[in-house]
Residue frames relative to the residue before (quaternion, step in Angstrom):
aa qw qx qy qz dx dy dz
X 1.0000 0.0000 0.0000 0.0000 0.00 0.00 0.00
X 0.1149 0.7973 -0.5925 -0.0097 3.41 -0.47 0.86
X 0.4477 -0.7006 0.5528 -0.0563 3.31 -1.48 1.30
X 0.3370 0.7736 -0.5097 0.1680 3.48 -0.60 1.39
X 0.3015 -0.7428 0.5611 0.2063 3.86 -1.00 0.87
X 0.1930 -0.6933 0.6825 -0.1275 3.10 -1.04 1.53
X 0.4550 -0.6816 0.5728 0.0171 3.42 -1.79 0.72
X 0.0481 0.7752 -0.6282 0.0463 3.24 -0.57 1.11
X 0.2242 -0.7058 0.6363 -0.2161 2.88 -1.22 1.75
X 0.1397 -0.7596 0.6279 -0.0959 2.94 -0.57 2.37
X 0.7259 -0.4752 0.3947 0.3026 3.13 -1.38 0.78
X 0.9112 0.1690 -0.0112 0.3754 2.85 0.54 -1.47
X 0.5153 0.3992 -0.4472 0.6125 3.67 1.28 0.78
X 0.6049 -0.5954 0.5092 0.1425 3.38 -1.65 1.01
X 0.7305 0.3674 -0.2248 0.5300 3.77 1.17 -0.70
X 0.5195 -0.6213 0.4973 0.3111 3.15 -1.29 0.77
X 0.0040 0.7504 -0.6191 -0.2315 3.98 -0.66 0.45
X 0.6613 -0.4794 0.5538 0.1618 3.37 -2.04 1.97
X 0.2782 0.6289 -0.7222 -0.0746 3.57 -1.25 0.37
X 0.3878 -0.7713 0.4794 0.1578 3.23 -1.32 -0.16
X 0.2562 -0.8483 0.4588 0.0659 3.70 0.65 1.52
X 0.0134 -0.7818 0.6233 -0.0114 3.54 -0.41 0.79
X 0.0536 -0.8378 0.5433 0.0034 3.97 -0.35 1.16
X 0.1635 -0.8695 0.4661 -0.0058 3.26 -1.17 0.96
X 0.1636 0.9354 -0.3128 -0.0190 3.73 -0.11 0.90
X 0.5067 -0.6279 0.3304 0.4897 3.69 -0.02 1.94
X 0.6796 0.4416 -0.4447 0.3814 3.92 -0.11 -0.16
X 0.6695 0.2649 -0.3181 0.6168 3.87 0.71 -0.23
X 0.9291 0.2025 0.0008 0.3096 3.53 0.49 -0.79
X 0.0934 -0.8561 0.4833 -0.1571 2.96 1.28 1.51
X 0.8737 0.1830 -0.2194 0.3936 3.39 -0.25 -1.25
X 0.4603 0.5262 -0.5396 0.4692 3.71 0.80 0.40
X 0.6667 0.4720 -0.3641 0.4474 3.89 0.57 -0.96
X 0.7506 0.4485 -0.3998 0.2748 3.53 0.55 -0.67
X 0.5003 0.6838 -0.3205 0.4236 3.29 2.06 -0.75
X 0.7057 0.4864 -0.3125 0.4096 3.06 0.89 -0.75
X 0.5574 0.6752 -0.2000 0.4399 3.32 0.82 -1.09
X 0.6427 0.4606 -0.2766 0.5462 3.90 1.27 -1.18
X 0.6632 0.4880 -0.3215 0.4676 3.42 0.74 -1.08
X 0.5822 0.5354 -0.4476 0.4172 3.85 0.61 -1.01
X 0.7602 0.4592 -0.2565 0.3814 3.64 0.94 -1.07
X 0.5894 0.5902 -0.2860 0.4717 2.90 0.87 -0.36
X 0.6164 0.4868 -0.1634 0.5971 3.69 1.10 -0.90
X 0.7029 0.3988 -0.3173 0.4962 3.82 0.48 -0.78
X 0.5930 0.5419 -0.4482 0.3923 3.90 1.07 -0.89
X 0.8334 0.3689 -0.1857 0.3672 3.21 0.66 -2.06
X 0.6996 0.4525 -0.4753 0.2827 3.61 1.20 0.08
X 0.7339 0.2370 -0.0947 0.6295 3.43 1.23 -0.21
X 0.4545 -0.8075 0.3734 0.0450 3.59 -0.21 2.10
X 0.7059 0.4771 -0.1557 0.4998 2.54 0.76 -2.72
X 0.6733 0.4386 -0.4675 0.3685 4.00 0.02 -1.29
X 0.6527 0.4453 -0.4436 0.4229 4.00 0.45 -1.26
X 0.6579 0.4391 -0.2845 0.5418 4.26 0.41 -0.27
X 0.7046 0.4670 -0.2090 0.4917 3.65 0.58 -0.13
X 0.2036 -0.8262 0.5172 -0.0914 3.16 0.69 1.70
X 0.7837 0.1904 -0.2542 0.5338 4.05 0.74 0.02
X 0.6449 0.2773 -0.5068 0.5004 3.32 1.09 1.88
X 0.1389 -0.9050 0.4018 -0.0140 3.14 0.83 1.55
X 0.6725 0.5855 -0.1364 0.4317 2.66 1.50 -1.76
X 0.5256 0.5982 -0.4000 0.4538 3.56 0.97 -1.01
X 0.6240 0.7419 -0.1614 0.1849 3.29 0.80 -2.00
X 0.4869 0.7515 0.0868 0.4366 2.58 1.73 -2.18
X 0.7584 0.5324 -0.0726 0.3689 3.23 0.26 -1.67
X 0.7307 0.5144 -0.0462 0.4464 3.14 0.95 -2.11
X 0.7713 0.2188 -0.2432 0.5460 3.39 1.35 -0.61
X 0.8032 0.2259 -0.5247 0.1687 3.22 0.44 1.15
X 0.3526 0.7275 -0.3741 0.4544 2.47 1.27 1.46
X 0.4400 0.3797 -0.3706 0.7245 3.42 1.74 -0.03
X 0.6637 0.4148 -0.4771 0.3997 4.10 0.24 -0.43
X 0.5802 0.5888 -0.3724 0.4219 3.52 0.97 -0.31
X 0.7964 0.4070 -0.1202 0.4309 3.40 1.16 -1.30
X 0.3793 0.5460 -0.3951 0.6339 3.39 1.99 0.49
X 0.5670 0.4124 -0.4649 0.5407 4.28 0.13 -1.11
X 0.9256 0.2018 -0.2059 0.2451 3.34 -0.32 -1.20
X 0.7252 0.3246 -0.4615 0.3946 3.27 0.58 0.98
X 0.3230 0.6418 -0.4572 0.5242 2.95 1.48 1.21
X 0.4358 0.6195 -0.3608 0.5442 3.50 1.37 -0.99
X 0.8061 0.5134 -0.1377 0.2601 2.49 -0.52 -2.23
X 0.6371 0.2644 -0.3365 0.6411 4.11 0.38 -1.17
X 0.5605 0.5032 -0.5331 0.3852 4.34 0.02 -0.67
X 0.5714 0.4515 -0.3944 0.5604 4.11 0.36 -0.72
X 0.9019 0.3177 -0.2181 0.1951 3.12 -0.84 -1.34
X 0.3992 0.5219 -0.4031 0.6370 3.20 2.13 -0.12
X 0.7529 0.2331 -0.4380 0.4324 3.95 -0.62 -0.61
X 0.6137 0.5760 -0.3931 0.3702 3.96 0.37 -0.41
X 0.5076 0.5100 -0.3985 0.5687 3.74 1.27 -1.15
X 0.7494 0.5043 -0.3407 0.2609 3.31 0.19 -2.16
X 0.5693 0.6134 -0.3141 0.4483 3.74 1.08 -1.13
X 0.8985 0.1114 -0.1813 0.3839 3.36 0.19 -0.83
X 0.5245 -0.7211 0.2483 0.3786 3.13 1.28 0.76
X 0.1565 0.8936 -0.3955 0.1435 3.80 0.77 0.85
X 0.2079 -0.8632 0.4253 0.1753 3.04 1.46 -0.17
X 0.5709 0.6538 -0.4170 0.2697 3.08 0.53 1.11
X 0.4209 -0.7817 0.3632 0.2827 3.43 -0.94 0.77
X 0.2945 -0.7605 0.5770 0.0446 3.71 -0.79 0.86
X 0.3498 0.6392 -0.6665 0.1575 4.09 -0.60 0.19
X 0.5234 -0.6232 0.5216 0.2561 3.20 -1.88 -0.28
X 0.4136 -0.7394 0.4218 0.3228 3.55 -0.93 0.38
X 0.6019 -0.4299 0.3316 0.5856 3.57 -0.78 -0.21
X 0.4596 -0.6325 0.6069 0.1427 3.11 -1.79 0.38
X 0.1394 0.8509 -0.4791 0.1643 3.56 0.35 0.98
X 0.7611 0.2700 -0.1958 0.5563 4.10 1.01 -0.34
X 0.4734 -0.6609 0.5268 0.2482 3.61 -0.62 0.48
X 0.7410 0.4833 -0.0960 0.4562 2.77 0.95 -1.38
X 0.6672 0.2309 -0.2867 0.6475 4.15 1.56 0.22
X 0.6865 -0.5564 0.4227 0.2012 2.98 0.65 1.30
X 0.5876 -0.4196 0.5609 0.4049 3.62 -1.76 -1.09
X 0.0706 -0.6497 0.7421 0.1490 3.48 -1.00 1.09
X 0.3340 -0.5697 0.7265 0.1902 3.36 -1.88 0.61
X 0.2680 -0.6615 0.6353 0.2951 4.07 -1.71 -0.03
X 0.2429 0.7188 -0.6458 -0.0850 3.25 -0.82 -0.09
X 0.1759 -0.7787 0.5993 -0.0588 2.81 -1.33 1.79
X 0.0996 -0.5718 0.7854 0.2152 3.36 -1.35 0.24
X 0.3012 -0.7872 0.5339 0.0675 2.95 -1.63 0.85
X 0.5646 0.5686 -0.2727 0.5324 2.91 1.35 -0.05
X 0.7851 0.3234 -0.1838 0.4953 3.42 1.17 -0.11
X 0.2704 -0.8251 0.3453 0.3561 3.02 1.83 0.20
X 0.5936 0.6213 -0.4130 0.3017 3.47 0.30 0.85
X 0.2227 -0.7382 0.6327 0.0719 3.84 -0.79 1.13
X 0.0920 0.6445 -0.7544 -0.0842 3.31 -1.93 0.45
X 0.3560 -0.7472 0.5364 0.1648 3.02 -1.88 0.64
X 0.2289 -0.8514 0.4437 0.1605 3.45 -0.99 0.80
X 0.2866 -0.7476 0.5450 0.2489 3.62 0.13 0.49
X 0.1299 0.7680 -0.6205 -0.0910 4.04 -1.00 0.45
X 0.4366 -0.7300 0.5254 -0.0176 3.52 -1.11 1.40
X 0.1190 0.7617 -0.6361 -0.0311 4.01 -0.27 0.47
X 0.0661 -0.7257 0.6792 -0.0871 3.22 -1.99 0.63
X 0.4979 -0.7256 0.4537 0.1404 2.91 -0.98 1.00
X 0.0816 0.7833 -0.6100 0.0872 3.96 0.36 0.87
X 0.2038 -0.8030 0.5600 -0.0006 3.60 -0.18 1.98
X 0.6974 0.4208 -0.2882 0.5035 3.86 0.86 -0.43
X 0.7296 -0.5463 0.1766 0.3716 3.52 1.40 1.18
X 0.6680 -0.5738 0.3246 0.3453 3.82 -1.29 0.56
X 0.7128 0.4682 -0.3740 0.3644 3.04 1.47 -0.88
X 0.4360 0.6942 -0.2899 0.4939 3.23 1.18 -0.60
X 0.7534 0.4561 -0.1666 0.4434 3.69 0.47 -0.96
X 0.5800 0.6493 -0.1787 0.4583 3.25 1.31 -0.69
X 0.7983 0.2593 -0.0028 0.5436 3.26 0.07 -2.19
X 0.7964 0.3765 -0.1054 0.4615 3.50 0.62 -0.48
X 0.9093 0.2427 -0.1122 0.3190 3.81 -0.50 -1.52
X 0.7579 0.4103 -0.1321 0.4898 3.30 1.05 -1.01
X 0.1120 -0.7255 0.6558 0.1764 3.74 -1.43 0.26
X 0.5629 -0.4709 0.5620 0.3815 3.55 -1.86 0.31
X 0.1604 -0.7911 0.5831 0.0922 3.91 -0.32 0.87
X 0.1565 -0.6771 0.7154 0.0726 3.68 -0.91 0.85
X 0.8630 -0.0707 0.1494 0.4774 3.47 -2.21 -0.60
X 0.0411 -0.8040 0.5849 0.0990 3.29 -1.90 -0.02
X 0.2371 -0.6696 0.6548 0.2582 4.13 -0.64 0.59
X 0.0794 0.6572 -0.7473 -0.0573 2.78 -2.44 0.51
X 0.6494 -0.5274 0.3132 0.4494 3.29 -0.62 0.53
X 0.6112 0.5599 -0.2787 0.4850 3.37 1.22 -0.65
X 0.7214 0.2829 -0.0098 0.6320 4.14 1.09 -1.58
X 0.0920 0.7423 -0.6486 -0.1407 4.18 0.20 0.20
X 0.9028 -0.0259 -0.1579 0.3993 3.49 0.16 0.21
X 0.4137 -0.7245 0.5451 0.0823 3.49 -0.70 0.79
X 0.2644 -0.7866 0.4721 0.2975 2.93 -0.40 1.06
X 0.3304 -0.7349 0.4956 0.3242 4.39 -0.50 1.09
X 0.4315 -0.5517 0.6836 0.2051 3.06 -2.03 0.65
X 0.7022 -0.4786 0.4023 0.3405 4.04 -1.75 0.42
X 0.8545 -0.0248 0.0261 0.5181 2.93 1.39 -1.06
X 0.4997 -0.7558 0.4218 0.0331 3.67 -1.43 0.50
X 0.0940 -0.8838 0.4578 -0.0229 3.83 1.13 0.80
X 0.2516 0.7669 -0.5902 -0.0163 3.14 -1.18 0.23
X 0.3099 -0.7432 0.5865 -0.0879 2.71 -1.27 1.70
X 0.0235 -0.8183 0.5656 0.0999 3.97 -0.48 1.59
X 0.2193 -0.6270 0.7040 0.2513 3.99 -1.36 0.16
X 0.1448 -0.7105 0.6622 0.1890 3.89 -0.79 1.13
X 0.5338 0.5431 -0.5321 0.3702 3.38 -0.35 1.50
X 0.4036 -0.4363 0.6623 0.4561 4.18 -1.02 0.08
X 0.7387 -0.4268 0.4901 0.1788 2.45 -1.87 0.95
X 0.5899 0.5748 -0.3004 0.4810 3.55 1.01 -1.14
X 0.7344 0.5527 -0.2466 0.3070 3.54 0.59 -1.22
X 0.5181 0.7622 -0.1769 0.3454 3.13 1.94 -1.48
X 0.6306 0.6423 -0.1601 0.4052 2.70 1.59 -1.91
X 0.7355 0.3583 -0.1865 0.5440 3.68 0.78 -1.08
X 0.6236 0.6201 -0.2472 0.4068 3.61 0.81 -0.43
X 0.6870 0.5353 -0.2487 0.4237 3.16 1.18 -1.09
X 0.6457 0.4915 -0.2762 0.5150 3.70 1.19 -0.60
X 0.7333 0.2791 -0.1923 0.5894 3.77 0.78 -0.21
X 0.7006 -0.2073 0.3746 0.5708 4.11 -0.08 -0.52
X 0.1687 0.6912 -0.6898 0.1339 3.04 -1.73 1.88
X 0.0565 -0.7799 0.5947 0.1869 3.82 -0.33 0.44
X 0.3641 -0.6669 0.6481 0.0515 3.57 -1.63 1.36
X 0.2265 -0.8110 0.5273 0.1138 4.02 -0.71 0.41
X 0.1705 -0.6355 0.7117 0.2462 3.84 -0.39 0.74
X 0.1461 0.7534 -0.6410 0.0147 3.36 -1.37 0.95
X 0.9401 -0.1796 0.0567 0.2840 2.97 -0.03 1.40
X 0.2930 0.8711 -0.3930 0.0318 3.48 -0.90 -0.20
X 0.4962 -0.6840 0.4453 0.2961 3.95 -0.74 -0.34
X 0.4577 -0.6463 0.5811 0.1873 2.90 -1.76 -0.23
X 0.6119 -0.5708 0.2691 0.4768 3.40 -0.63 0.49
X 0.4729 0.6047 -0.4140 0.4891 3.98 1.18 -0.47
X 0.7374 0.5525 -0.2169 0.3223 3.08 0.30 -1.68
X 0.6976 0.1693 -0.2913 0.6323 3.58 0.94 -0.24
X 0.7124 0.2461 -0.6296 0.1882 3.37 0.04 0.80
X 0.8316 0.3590 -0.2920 0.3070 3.35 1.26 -0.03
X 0.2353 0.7434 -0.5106 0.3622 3.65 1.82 0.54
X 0.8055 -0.3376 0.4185 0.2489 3.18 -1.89 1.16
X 0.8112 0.4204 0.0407 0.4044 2.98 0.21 -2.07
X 0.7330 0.4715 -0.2709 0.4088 3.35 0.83 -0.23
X 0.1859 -0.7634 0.5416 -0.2988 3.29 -1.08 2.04
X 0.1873 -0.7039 0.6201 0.2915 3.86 -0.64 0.47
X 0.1166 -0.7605 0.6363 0.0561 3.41 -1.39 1.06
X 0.4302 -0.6500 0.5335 0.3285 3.54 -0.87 0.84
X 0.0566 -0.5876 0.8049 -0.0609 3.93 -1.11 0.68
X 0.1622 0.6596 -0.7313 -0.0610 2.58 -2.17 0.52
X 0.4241 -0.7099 0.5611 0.0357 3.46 -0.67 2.44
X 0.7426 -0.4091 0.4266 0.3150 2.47 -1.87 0.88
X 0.6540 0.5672 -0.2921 0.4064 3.77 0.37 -0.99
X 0.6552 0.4950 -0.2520 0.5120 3.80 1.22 -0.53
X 0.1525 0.9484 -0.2215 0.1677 2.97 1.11 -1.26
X 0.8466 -0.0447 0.0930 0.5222 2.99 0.07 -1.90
X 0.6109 0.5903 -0.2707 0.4529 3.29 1.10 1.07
X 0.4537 -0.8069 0.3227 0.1974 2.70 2.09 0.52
X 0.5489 0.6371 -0.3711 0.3939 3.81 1.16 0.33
X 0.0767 -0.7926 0.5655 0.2147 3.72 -1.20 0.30
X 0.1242 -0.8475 0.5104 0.0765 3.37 -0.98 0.88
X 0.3030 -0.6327 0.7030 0.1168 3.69 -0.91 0.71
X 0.1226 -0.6859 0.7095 -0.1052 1.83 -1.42 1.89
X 0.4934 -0.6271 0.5083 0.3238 3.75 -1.40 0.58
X 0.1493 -0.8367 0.5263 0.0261 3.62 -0.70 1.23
X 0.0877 -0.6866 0.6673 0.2749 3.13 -1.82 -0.41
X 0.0905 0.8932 -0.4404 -0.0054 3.51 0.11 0.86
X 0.5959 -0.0389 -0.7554 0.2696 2.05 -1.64 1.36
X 0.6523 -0.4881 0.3699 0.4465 3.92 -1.25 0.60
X 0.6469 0.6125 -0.2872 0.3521 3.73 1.47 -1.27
X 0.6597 0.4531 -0.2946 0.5223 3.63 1.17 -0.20
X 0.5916 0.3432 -0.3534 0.6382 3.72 1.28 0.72
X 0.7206 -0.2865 0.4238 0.4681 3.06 -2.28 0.98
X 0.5496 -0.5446 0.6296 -0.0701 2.82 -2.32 1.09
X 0.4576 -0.7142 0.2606 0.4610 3.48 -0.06 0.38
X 0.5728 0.6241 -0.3421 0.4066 3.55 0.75 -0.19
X 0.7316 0.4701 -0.2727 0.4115 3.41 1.43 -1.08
X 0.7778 0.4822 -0.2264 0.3337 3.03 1.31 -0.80
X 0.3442 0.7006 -0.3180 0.5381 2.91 2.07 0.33
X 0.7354 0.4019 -0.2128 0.5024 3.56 0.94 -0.71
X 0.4938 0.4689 -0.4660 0.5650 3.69 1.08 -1.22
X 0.7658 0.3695 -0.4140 0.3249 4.31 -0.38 -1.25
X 0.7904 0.3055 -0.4141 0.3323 3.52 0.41 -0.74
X 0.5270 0.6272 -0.3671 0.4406 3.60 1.10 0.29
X 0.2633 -0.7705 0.4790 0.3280 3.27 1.42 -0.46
X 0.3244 0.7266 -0.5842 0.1600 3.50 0.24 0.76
């Protein structure tokens, strides 16, 4: 597993935005991929029954788990940072993950200080930006926060908002994932930050996971990813509890 911060440089924004490329390759890192991989299965059976019994929606089937494998890497990533950063500055604080139980909330992370009796939750989001990080960044992608549906009117929000991108199709992931893949922390917000950033706007999506339910949901954004905390900052703003 190798670990490097890299600069992305949009055209059109004056600051450089921090990300943090995190590469993985089945020859150094076999028995971490497979861990992951169990858990993805696990998560794709227990989040979707009917598809795992439904032997002419393979593809659907397909989909769902690697898309929970996506949302396992990156919050492996994601708690792996914020552990060597605490550990660095000696914060004494405990990081883990929570159960994975909605598709649709993603991964929540804790982060406690005990000594101050005080927990937040981070929520991390992944996506598949195939026309590349920069591209995803300055342009295609946003930092996604809370969302309503006629079905959820309010969500209950998390402190913070992660977001973790693969520049590849989903298809590509697939073949990529057995030989050498790199994942990108890119950035993200706080609960303030989407409600009171420039840039920030509810946008109506509708995920694969909705799909067949014919529903739209709005979701609270920051778009582009370049008008939100950088991965370094928001690495500080969480372990500071801000």
């Amino acid at each position: 597993m190798d670990i490097v911060e890299e600069n992305i440089n949009c055209d059109s924004a004056s600051k450089k935005f921090k990300v943090i490329k995190y590469t993985f390759s089945n020859k150094e890192d076999t028995l971490l991929l497979n861990e992951f991989s169990f858990k993805a299965k696990q998560l794709a059976e227990n989040l979707n029954p009917v598809l795992a019994r439904d032997s002419y929606r393979v593809r659907d089937k397909n989909t769902l788990y690697f898309n929970a494998l996506a949302g396992v890497v990156s919050e492996f990533c994601w708690i792996n940072q914020l552990n060597k950063k605490s550990n660095k500055e000696d914060k004494k604080l405990i990081i883990s993950s929570t159960e994975y139980e909605d598709v649709k909330n993603q991964i929540d992370i804790l982060v406690k200080n005990e000594e101050k009796n005080l927990t937040h939750t981070a929520e991390v989001r992944s996506s598949f930006p195939y026309t590349g990080i920069k591209n995803g960044v300055c342009k295609v992608f946003d930092i996604i926060g809370w969302y309503e549906n006629y079905i959820k009117i309010n969500e209950v929000r998390k402190e913070y908002y992660l977001r973790a991108l693969f520049p590849y199709r989903v298809e590509e992931f697939k073949l990529k994932y057995d030989k050498k893949f790199d994942v990108y922390l890119a950035g993200g917000a706080t609960m303030k930050d989407l409600e009171d950033n420039p840039n920030a706007k509810y946008k109506i999506f509708n995920p694969y996971y909705e799909q067949q339910y014919k529903t739209s949901t709005k979701y609270r954004v920051i778009e582009p990813i370049i008008n939100a905390s950088d991965t370094p900052e928001i690495i500080t703003k969480i372990l500071n509890f801000e």
